[in-house]
C-alpha positions as CSV (number, residue, x, y, z in Angstrom):
1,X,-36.2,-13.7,35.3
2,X,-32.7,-14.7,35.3
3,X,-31.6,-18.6,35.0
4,X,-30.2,-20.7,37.8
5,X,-27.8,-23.6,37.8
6,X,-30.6,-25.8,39.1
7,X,-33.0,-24.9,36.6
8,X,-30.0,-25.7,33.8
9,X,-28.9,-28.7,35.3
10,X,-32.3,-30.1,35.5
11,X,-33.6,-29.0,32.1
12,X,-35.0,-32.0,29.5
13,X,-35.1,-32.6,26.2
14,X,-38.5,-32.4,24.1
15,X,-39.6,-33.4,21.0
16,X,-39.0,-30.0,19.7
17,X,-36.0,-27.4,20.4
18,X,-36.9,-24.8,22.8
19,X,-35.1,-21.5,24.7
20,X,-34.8,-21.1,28.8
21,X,-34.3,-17.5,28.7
22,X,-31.7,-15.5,30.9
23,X,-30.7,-12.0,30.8
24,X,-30.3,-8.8,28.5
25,X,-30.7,-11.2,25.4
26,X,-28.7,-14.3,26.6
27,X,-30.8,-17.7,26.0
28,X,-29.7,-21.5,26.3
29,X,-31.1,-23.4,23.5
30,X,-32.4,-27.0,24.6
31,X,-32.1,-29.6,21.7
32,X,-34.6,-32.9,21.5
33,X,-31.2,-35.0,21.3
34,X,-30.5,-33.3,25.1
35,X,-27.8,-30.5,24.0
36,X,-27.6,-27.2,25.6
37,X,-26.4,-24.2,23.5
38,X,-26.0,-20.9,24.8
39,X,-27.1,-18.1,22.3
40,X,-27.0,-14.3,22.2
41,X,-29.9,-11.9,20.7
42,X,-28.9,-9.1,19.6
43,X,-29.6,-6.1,16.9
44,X,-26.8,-4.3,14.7
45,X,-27.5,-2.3,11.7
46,X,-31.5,-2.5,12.7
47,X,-31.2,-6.4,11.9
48,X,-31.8,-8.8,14.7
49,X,-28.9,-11.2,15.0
50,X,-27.5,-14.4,16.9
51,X,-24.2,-15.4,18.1
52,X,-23.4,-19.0,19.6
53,X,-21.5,-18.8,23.1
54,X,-20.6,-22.6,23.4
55,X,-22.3,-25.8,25.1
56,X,-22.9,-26.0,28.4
57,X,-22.1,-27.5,30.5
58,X,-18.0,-27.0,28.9
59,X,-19.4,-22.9,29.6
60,X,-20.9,-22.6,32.1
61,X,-23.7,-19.6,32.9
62,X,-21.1,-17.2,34.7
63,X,-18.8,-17.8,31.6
64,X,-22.0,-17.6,29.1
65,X,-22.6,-14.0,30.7
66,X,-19.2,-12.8,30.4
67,X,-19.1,-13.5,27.0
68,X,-22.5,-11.8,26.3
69,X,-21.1,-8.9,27.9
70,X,-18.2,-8.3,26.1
71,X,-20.6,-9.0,22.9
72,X,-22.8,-6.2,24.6
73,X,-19.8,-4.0,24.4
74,X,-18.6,-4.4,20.8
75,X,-21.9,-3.6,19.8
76,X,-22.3,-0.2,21.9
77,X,-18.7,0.4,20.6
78,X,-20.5,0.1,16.9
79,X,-18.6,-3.5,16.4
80,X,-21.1,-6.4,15.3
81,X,-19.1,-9.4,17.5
82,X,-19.5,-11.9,15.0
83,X,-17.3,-10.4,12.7
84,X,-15.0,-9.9,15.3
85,X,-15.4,-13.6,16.0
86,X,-14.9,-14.4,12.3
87,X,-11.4,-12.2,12.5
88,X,-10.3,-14.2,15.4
89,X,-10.7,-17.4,13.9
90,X,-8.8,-16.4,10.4
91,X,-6.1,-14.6,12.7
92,X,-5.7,-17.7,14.8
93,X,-5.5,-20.0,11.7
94,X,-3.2,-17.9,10.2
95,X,-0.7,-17.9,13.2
96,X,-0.5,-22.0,13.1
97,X,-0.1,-21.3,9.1
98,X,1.8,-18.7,9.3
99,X,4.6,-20.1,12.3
100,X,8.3,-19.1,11.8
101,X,9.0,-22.1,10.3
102,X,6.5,-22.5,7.6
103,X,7.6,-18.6,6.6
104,X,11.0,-19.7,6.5
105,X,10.5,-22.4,4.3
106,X,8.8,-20.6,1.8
107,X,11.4,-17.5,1.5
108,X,13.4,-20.7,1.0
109,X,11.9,-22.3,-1.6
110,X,11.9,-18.4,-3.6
111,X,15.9,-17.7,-3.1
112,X,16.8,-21.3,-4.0
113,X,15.4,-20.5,-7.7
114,X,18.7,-18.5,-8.0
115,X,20.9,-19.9,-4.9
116,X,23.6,-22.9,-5.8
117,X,22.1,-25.7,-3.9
118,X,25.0,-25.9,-1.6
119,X,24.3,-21.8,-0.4
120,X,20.5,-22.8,0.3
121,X,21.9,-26.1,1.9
122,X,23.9,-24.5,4.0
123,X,21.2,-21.9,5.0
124,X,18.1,-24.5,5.7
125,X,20.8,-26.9,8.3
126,X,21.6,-23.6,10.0
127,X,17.9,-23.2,10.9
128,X,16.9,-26.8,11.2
129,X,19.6,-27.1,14.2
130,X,19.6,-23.7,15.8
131,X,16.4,-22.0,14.9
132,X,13.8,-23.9,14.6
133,X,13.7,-26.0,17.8
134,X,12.9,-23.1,20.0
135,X,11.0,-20.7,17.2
136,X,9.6,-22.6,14.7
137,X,5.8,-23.7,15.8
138,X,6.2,-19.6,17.3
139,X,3.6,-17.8,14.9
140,X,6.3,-15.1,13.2
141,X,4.1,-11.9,13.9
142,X,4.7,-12.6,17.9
143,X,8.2,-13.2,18.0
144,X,9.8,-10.4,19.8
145,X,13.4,-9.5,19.8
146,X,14.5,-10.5,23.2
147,X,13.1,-14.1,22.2
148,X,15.0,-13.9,19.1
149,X,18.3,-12.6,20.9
150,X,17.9,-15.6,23.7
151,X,18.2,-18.2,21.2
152,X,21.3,-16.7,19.2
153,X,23.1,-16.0,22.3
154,X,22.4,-19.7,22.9
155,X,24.6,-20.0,19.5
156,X,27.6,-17.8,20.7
157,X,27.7,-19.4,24.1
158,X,29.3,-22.8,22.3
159,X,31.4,-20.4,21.0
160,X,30.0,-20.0,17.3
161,X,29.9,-16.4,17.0
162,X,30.2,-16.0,13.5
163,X,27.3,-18.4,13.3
164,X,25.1,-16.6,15.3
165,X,25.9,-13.5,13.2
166,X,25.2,-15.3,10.1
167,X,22.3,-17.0,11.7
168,X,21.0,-13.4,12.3
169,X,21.0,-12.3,9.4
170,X,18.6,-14.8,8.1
171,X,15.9,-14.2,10.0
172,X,15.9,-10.8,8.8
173,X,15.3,-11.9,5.4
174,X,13.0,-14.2,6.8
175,X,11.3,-11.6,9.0
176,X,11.2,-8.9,6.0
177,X,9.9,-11.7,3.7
178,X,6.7,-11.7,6.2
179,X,6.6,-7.9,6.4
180,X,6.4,-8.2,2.4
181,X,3.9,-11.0,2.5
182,X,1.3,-9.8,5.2
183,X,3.0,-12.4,7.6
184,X,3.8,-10.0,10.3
185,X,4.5,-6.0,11.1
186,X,8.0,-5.5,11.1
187,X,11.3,-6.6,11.2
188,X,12.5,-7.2,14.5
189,X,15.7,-8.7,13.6
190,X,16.7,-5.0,13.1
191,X,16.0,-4.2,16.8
192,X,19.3,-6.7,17.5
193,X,21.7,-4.9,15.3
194,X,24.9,-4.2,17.7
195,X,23.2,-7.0,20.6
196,X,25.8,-9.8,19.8
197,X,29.3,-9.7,20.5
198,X,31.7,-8.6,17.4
199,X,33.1,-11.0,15.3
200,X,36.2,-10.6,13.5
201,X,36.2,-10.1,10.4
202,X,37.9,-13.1,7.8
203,X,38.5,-13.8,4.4
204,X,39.5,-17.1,2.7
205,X,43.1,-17.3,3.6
206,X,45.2,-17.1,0.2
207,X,48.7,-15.9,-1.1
208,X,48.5,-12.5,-2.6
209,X,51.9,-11.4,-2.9
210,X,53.3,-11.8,-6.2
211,X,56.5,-12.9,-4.9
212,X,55.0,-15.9,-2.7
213,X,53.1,-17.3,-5.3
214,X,55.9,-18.8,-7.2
215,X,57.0,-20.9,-4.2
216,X,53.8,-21.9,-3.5
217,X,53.1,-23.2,-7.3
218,X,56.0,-25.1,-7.0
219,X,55.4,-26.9,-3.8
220,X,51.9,-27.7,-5.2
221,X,53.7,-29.5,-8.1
222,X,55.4,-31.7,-6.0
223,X,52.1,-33.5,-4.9
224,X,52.6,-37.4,-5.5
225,X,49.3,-38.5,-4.5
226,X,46.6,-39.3,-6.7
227,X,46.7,-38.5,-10.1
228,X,43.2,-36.9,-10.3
229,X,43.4,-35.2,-7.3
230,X,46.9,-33.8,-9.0
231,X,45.3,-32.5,-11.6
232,X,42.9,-31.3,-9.5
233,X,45.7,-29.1,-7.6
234,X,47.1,-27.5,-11.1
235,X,43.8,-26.5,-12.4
236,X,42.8,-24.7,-9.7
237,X,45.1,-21.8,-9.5
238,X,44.6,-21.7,-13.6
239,X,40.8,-21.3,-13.3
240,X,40.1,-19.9,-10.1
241,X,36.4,-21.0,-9.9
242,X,35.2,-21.6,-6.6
243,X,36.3,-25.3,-5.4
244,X,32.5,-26.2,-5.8
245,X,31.8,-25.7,-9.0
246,X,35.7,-27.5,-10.4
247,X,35.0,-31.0,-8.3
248,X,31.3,-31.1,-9.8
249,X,32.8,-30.6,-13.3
250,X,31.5,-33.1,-15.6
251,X,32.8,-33.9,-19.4
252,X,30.0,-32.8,-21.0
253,X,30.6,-29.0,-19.8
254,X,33.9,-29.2,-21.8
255,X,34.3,-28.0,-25.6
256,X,37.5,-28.6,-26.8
257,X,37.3,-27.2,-30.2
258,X,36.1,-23.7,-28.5
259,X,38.6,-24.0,-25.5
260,X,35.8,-23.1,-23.0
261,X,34.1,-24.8,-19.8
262,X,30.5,-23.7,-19.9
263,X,29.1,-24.1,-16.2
264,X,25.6,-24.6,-16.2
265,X,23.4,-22.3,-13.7
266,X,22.2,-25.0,-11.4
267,X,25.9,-25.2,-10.6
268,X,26.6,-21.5,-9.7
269,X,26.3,-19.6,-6.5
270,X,24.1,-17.1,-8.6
271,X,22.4,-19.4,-10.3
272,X,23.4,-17.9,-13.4
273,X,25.5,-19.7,-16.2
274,X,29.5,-19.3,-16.5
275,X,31.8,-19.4,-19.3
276,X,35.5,-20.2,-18.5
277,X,37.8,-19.4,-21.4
278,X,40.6,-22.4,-21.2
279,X,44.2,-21.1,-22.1
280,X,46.9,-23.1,-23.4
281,X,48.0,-24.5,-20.0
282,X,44.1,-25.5,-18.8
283,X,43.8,-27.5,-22.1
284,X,47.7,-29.5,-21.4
285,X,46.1,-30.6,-17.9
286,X,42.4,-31.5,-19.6
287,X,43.4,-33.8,-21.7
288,X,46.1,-35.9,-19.6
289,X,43.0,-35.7,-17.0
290,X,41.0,-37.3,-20.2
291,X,42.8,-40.3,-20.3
292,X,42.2,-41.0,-16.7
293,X,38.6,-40.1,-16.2
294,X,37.1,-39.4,-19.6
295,X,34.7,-42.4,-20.0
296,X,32.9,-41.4,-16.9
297,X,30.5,-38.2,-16.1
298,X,33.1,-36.2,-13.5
299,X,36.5,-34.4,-14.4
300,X,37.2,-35.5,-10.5
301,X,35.5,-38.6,-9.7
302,X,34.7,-39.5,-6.3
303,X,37.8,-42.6,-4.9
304,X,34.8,-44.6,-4.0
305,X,32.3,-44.7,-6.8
306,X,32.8,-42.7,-10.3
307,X,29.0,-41.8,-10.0
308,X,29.9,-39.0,-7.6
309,X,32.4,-36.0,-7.7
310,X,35.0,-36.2,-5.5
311,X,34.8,-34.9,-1.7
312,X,35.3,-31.5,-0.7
313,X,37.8,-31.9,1.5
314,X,40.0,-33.5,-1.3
315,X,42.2,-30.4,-2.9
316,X,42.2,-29.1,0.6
317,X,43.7,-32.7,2.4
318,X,46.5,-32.1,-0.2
319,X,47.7,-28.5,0.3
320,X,47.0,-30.1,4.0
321,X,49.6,-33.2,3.0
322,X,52.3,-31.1,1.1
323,X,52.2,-28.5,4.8
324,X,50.6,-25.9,3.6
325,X,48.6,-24.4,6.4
326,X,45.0,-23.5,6.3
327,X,45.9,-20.4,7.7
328,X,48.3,-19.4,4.5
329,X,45.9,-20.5,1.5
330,X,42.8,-22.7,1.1
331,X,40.6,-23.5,-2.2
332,X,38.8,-20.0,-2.1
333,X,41.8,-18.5,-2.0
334,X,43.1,-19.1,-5.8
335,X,40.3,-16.4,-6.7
336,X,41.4,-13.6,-4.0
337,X,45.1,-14.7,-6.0
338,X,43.9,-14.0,-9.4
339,X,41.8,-11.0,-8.6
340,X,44.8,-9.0,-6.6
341,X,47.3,-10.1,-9.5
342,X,45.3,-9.8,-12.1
343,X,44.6,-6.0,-11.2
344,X,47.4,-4.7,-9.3
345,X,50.4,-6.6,-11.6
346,X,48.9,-7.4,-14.9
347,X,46.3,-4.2,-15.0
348,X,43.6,-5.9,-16.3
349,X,40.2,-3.6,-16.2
350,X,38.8,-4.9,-13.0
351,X,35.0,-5.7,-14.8
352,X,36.5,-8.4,-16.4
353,X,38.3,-9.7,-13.7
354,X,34.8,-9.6,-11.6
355,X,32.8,-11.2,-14.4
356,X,35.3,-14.1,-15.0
357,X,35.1,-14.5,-11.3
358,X,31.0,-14.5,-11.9
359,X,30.3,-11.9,-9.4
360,X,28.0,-9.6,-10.4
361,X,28.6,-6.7,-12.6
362,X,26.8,-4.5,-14.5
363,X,27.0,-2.4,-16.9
364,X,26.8,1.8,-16.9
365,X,23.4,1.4,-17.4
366,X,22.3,-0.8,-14.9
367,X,22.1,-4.0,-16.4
368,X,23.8,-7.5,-15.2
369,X,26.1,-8.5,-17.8
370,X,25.1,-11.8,-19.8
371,X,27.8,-14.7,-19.6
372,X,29.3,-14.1,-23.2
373,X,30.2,-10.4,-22.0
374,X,33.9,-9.6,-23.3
375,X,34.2,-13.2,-23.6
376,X,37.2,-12.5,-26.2
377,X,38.9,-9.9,-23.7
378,X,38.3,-12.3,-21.2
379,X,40.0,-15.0,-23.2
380,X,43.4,-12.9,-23.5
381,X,43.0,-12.4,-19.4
382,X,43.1,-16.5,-18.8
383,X,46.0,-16.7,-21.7
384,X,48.1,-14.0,-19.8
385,X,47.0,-15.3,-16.2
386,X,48.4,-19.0,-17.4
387,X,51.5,-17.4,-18.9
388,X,52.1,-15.1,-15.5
389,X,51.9,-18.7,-13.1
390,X,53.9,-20.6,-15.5
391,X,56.5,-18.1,-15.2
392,X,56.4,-17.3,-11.5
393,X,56.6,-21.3,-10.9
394,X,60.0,-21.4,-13.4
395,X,58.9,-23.8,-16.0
C-alpha cells in the first residue's frame, strides 16, 4: 500500500533502523537518531541494488517518486542510474573546475614558458578587465557564441575595436586549448569569425624611405635632454631590437672583447636567446654610455631609482620633444627601417635580416635556426647597416 504524508510526518524513531514502504521499490528509511532517507530497490545486471533519493522532509514523497521514476526509466532503457548519478556529479565538478577562467589561466601558464613576460602581461590584463567579469565563473563547455559575441561587442562599443579583435582571438586559443584538453567540444570562437566590425589594419609607424631617413637621423641627434636617454635615441636605429628588450639591457649582457650583446631568453618575445653583433658605431655610443651608467645593473637606468630600467615611454617622450609625430615613426619602427633598407637598398639575403630581427626562420629543412646562425654574415650586415646611417645622417 502506498505511503501518505500523514503516515511520514508522524513516523518515530526506534531503537533500530527500519523501512515504511511505498511504491514499485521506493522505501523511506527511518533512522533511531529520527532521520528519514528515501531509498530505491532496484535490480540491474540480475544484482539487487540501492540508490539514495535525499532526506525528507528537503524531498518530499511527490519529489521521491519522480525521482524513482526517472531511475525506473534508465533502467528499462538498460542504464543502471547510479552511474549516471556518479557521471553527474564528476560532470558538475568538473564545470566549477573547469570555468573559463581556470582554463584560461592554465593555457596561460603553458605559453608564458616561451612568451616575453610583457606579451603574457599584456594578454592576462586583457582578460582580467574584459573577459573575465562576465565569463569567467561560466563553465567553458557551455559558453555559446552569442554569449561570447555580447561581451566583445561590449569592448567595441567604447570604441576599442582592435581590442575586441585581439581579445577574440584569445579565446580561441583558449577555447581550442579545452578542445585539446577534454575541457569542452569545440571552438566556438570560430563561429564569430566576420561578427565584429573591421578594423583597419596598422603597423608601427616608421620611416622607410631611404631618402627620409637621413633627415630624420639628424634631428634625433639634436636631442639635448638627458644624456642616457641620448644614448638611448642613437642606439636604437643602430640595433633595431624591439624598444623592450634595449631599456632592460643590463651590463652584464655586454662583451666587449667579442663586440656582441647576448639577450637572454627570458627577455625575448620568443623566449629564445639573441645575439646582437655591435659594429664600430654601437661600440663608440657603449662605452661613452659606460662612463655614465657602468657601475650599476641597466644600460638605461630608470631617472628615479638605478634599480629599474628606464620607462617605456622614455625614447618615445623624446622623438615626442624633438616634434616628431607618432604618426611618422615610433620605437618599433627602427626595425620596419632596417628590414626595408636592408633588403631593398643594401640587398642583404632576407634570412639574415629576419634572424637578426629574431623572428623566426628556419632552415630548408624545417628547423628553427639556433642564435649563432650566420652570426659572421650577420656581423658584416650591422657593420654595413652602421656605415649606411652614418652616411645618410652626413657625419
Amino acid at each position: 500500500m502506498a505511503l501518505t504524508h500523514t503516515e511520514i510526518l508522524n513516523a518515530k524513531s526506534k531503537d533500530k533502523p527500519y523501512k515504511m514502504y511505498d511504491e514499485k521499490g521506493l522505501f523511506l528509511q527511518v533512522t533511531p537518531t529520527g532521520g528519514k532517507w528515501w531509498r530505491f530497490k532496484y535490480r540491474f545486471d540480475n544484482k539487487e541494488k540501492l540508490l539514495a533519493l535525499g532526506t525528507y522532509p528537503e524531498i518530499s514523497l511527490k519529489n521521491a517518486r519522480d525521482r524513482r521514476d526517472r531511475a525506473r526509466e534508465s533502467v528499462a532503457l538498460g542504464t543502471d542510474p547510479a552511474v549516471t548519478r556518479k557521471t553527474d556529479k564528476l560532470e558538475q565538478s568538473q564545470e566549477i573546475t573547469d570555468t573559463f577562467e581556470a582554463v584560461a589561466r592554465e593555457w596561460l601558464s603553458k605559453r608564458s614558458a616561451i612568451w616575453a613576460e610583457s606579451h603574457s602581461s599584456k594578454i592576462i590584463r586583457r582578460l582580467e578587465l574584459d573577459i573575465f567579469p562576465r565569463l569567467g565563473k561560466r563553465a567553458i563547455a557551455s559558453i555559446k557564441p552569442p554569449e561570447l559575441l555580447e561581451v566583445l561587442r561590449r569592448i567595441e562599443e567604447r570604441g576599442a575595436g582592435d581590442t575586441a579583435h585581439r581579445a577574440l582571438q584569445n579565446c580561441g586559443q583558449i577555447f581550442r586549448y579545452a578542445v585539446a584538453t577534454g575541457k569542452a567540444e569545440r571552438d566556438v570562437a570560430a563561429d564569430l569569425r566576420g561578427a565584429l566590425a573591421p578594423v583597419r589594419e596598422g603597423h608601427f609607424a616608421a620611416v622607410t624611405d631611404p631618402k627620409a631617413i637621413g633627415p630624420l637621423l639628424r634631428m634625433m641627434s639634436e636631442y639635448k635632454g638627458c644624456p642616457v636617454t641620448c644614448c638611448a635615441l642613437r642606439l636604437m636605429p643602430l640595433v633595431f631590437v624591439r624598444p623592450g628588450e634595449l631599456r632592460k639591457a643590463e651590463w652584464t649582457e655586454i662583451d666587449f672583447d667579442t663586440a656582441t650583446w647576448n639577450i637572454p631568453a627570458e627577455r625575448m618575445k620568443m623566449r629564445v636567446p639573441h645575439i646582437v653583433p655591435l659594429s664600430r658605431q654601437v661600440l663608440e655610443v657603449l662605452k661613452e654610455l659606460h662612463g655614465l651608467t657602468g657601475k650599476g645593473r641597466f644600460l638605461f637606468p630608470s631617472a628615479r631609482s638605478n634599480q629599474r630600467p628606464m620607462s617605456d615611454n622614455a625614447v618615445l617622450g623624446a622623438l615626442r620633444r624633438l616634434g616628431i609625430p607618432k604618426e611618422e615613426m615610433t620605437g618599433h619602427g627602427f626595425r620596419a627601417m632596417a628590414r626595408t633598407v636592408l633588403d631593398e637598398v643594401l640587398h642583404v639575403r632576407p634570412d639574415y635580416i629576419e634572424h637578426q630581427l629574431a623572428h623566426a626562420v628556419r632552415d630548408p629543412n624545417g628547423r628553427a635556426y639556433n642564435r649563432t646562425e650566420h652570426l659572421d654574415e650577420r656581423r658584416k650586415m650591422m657593420q654595413l647597416w652602421a656605415d649606411y646611417l652614418e652616411e645618410v645622417r652626413g657625419d
